[in-house]
C-alpha positions as CSV (number, residue, x, y, z in Angstrom):
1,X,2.4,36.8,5.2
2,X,3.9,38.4,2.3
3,X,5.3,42.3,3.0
4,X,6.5,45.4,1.1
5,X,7.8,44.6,-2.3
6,X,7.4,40.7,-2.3
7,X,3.5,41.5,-1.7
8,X,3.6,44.0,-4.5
9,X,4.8,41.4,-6.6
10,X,2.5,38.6,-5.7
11,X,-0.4,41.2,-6.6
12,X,0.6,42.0,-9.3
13,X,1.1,38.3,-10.6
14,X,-2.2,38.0,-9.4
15,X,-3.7,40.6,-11.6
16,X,-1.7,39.3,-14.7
17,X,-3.4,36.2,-14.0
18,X,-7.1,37.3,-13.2
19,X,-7.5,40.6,-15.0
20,X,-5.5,40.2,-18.1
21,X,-3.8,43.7,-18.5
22,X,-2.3,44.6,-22.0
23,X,-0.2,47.3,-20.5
24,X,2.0,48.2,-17.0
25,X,-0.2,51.2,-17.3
26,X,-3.1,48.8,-16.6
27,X,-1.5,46.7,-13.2
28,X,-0.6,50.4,-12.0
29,X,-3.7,51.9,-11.9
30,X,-5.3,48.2,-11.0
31,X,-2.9,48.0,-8.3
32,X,-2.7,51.9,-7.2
33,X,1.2,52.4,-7.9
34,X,3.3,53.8,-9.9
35,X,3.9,52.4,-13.2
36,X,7.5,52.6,-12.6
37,X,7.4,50.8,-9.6
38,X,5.9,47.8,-11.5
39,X,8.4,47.8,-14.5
40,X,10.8,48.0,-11.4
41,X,9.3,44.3,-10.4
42,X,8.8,43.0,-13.4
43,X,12.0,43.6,-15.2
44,X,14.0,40.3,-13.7
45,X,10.8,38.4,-14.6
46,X,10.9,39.6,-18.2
47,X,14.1,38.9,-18.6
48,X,14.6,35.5,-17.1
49,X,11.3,34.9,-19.3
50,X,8.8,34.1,-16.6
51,X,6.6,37.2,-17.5
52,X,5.8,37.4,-21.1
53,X,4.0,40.2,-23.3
54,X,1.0,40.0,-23.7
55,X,1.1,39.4,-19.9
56,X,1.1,35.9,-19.0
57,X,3.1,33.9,-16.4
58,X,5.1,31.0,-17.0
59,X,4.5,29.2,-13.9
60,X,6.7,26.1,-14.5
61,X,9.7,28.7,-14.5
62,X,7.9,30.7,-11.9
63,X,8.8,27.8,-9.7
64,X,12.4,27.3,-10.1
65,X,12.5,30.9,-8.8
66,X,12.9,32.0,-5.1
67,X,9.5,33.8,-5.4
68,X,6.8,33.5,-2.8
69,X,3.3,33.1,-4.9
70,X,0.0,31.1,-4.5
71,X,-0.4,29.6,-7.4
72,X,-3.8,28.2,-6.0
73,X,-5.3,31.3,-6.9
74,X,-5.9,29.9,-10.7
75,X,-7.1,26.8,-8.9
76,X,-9.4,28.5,-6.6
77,X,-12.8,28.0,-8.8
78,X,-11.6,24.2,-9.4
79,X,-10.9,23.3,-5.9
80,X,-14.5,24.7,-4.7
81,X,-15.9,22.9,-7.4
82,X,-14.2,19.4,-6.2
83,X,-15.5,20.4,-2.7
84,X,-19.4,20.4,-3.7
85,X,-18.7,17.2,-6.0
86,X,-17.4,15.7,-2.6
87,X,-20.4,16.6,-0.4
88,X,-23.0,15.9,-3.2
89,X,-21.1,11.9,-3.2
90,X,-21.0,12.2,0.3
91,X,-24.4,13.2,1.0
92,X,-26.0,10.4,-1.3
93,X,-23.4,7.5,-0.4
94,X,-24.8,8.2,3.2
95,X,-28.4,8.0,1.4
96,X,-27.6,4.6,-0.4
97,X,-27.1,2.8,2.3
98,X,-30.0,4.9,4.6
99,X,-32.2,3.2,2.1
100,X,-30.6,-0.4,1.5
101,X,-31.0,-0.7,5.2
102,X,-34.7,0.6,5.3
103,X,-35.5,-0.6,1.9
104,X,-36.3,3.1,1.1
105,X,-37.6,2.6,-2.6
106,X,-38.2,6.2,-3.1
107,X,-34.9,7.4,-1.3
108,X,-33.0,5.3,-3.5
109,X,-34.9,6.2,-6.7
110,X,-34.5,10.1,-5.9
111,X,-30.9,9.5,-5.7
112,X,-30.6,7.9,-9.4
113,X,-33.0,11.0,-10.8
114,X,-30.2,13.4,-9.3
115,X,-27.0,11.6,-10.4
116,X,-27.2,14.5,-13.2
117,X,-25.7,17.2,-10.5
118,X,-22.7,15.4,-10.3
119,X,-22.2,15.0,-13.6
120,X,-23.0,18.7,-14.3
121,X,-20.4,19.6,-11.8
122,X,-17.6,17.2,-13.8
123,X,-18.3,19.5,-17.2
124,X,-18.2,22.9,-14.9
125,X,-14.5,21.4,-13.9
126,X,-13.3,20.4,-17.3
127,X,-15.1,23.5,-19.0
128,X,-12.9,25.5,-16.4
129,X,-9.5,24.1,-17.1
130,X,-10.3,24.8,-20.9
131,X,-10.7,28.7,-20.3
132,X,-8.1,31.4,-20.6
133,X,-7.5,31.9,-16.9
134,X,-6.3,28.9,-16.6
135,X,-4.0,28.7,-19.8
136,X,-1.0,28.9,-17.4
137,X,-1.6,25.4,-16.3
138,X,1.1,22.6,-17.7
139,X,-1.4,20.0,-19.7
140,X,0.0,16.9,-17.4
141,X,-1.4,19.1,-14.6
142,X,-4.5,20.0,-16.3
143,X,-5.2,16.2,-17.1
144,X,-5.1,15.5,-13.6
145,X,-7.4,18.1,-12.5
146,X,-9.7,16.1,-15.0
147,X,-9.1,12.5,-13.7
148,X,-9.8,13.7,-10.5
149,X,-13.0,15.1,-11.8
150,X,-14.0,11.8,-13.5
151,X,-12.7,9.6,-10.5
152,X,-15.2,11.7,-8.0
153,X,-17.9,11.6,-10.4
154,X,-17.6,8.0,-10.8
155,X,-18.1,7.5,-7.1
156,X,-21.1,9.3,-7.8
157,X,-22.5,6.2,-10.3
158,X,-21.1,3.3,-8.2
159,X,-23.7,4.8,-5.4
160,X,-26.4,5.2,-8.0
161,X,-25.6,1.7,-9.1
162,X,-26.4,0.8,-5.7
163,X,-29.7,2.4,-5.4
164,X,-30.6,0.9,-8.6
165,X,-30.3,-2.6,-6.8
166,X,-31.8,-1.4,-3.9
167,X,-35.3,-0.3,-6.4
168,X,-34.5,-3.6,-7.9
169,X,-35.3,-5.7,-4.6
170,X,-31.8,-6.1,-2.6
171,X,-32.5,-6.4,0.5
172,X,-30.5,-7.5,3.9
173,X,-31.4,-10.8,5.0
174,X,-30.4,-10.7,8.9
175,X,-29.0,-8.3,11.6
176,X,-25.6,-10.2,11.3
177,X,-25.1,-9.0,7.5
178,X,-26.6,-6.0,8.4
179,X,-23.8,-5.4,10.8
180,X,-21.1,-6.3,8.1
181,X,-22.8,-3.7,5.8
182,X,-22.3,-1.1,8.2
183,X,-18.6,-1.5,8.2
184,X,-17.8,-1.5,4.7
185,X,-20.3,1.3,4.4
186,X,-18.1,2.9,7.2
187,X,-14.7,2.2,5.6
188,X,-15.6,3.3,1.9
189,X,-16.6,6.6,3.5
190,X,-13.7,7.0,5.4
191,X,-11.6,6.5,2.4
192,X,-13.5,9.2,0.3
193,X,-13.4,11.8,3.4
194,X,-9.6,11.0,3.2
195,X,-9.5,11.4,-0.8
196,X,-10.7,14.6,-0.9
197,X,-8.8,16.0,2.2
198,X,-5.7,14.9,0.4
199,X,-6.8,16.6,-2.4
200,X,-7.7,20.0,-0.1
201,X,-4.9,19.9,2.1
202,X,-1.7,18.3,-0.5
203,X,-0.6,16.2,2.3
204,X,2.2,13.8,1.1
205,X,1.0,11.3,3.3
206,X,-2.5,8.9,3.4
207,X,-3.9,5.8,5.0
208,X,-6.1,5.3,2.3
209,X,-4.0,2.0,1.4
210,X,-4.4,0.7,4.6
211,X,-8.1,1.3,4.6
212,X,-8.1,-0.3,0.8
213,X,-6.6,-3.4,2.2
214,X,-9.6,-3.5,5.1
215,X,-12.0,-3.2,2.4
216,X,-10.6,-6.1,0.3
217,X,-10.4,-8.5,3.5
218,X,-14.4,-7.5,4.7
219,X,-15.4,-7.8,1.0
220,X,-13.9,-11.5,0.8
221,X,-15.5,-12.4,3.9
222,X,-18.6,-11.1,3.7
223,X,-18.9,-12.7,-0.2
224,X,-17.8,-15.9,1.0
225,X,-20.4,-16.0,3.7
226,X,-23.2,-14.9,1.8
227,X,-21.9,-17.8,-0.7
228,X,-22.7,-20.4,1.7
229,X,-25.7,-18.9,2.7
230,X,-27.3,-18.5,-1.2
231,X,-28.9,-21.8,-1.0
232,X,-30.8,-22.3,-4.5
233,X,-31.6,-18.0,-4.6
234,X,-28.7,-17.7,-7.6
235,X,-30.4,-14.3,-8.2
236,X,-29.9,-13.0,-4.8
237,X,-26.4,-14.3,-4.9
238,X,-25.2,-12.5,-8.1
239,X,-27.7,-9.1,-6.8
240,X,-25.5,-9.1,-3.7
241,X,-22.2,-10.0,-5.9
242,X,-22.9,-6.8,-8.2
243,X,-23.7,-4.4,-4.9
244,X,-20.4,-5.4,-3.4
245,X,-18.6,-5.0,-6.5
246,X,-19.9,-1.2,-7.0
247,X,-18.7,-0.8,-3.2
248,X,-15.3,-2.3,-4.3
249,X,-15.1,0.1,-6.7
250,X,-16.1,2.8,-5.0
251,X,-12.6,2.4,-2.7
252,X,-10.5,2.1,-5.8
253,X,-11.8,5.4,-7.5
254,X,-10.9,7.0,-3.9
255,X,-7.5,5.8,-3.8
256,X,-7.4,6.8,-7.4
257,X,-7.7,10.3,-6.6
258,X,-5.0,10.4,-3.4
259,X,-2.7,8.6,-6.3
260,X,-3.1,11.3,-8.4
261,X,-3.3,14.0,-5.9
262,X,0.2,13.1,-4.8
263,X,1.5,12.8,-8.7
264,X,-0.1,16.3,-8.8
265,X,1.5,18.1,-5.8
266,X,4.5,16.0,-5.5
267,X,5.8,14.0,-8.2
268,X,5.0,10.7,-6.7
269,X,4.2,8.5,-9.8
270,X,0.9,6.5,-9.5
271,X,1.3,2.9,-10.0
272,X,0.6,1.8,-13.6
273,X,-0.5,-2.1,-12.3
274,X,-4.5,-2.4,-13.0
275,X,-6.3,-2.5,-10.0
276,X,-7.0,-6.3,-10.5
277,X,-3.3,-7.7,-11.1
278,X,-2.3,-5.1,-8.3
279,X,-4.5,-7.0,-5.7
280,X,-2.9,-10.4,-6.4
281,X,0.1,-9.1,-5.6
């Protein structure tokens, strides 16, 4: 917890950020100090160029400074928004596969009628990082905050996808499929709950590649055995083909967003292989 004048500081950064003030006058009577006691704590921040007039922050060389700051405070509105996209995904992936295994027609249609919400959420996140408050933000930065945007709202159309096959007659044969279903169903959620707790939390670490690879190796299996099981139903062959391909794709968007999570908080690169030549590898 920050104390005396290294809290003074952080508010003050705070209401440069938020408020917008033209004037120390403004932060002082903002703040209830003197306005001498903020040109006091601004003045090596002027002149090292981190705080520039009108007052904004340079928080790239913010950084390289020994200054204690949350820079999550410009983030603050984002983040929340990230968190309803994941419960909304999370909500209706639990839905999907409610309905595929009761052949719930009218669950599975409701879900498709509401894949608007997360979409609407995606513009709320995109229409944020275009706004003032968050001019601050370096663009690389910003352009992640909108993949990870797109990459969670296009979890939100592989589940619709699979409500749309559900309305469209897929159906699980026997109790032995069944049971397969509930794994992968089980592993994909896994790796979104992990997704977005890398994204809350900025660990450096994840076993969302160890869950990808469990996915891969129950997908094979379960395609291969529902191959030899397809007799002359071609239809119900390529039905189940597209549904696991959706639920394939569904893992790579979530290890999408731990890839760019950890680009985002810690410089790690993401791997520039596409997803198919990377699994061959």
């Amino acid at each position: 917890m920050l104390r005396g004048k290294d809290a003074t500081l952080a508010a003050i950064l705070k209401v440069i950020m938020e408020d917008k003030p033209e004037t120390q006058d403004e932060i002082a009577n903002i703040l209830g100090v003197s306005r001498r006691y903020v040109a006091k704590l601004l003045k090596p921040l002027i002149d090292e160029g981190v705080v520039r007039h009108p007052y904004v922050v340079d928080l790239e060389k913010l950084s390289k400074l020994n200054i204690k700051f949350d820079t999550d405070i410009i983030l603050k509105e984002i983040l929340n928004t990230f968190e309803r996209m994941g419960n909304n995904v999370l909500l209706n992936l639990d839905k999907a596969f409610m309905a595929l295994k009761n052949n719930d027609i009218e669950t599975a249609k409701n879900i498709i009628i509401q894949d608007y919400t997360l979409n609407r959420m995606e513009e709320e996140v995109n229409i944020m990082i275009k706004m003032d408050a968050l001019r601050y933000l370096p663009t690389t930065y910003a352009m992640n905050l909108s993949s990870i945007a797109s990459n969670i709202e296009r979890c939100g159309d592989y589940i619709s996808n699979i409500s749309e096959e559900v309305v469209n007659g897929l159906k699980i044969k026997n109790k032995e499929l069944q049971r397969e279903i509930d794994e992968i169903y089980l592993i994909i959620r896994e790796m979104f709950v992990e997704a977005m707790d890398i994204l809350k939390t900025k660990k450096r670490d994840s076993k969302i590649f160890e869950l990808e690879d469990k996915l891969h190796e129950k997908l094979e299996k379960i395609m291969e055995k529902v191959s030899k099981e397809k007799g002359e139903n071609i239809n119900y062959y390529i039905q189940f083909g597209m549904f696991l391909k959706d639920v394939e794709r569904f893992g790579d968007r979530c290890v999408n967003i731990v890839e760019i999570a950890r680009e985002l908080y810690h410089g790690i690169p993401r791997s520039v292989l596409p997803e198919g030549l990377k699994k061959n590898l």
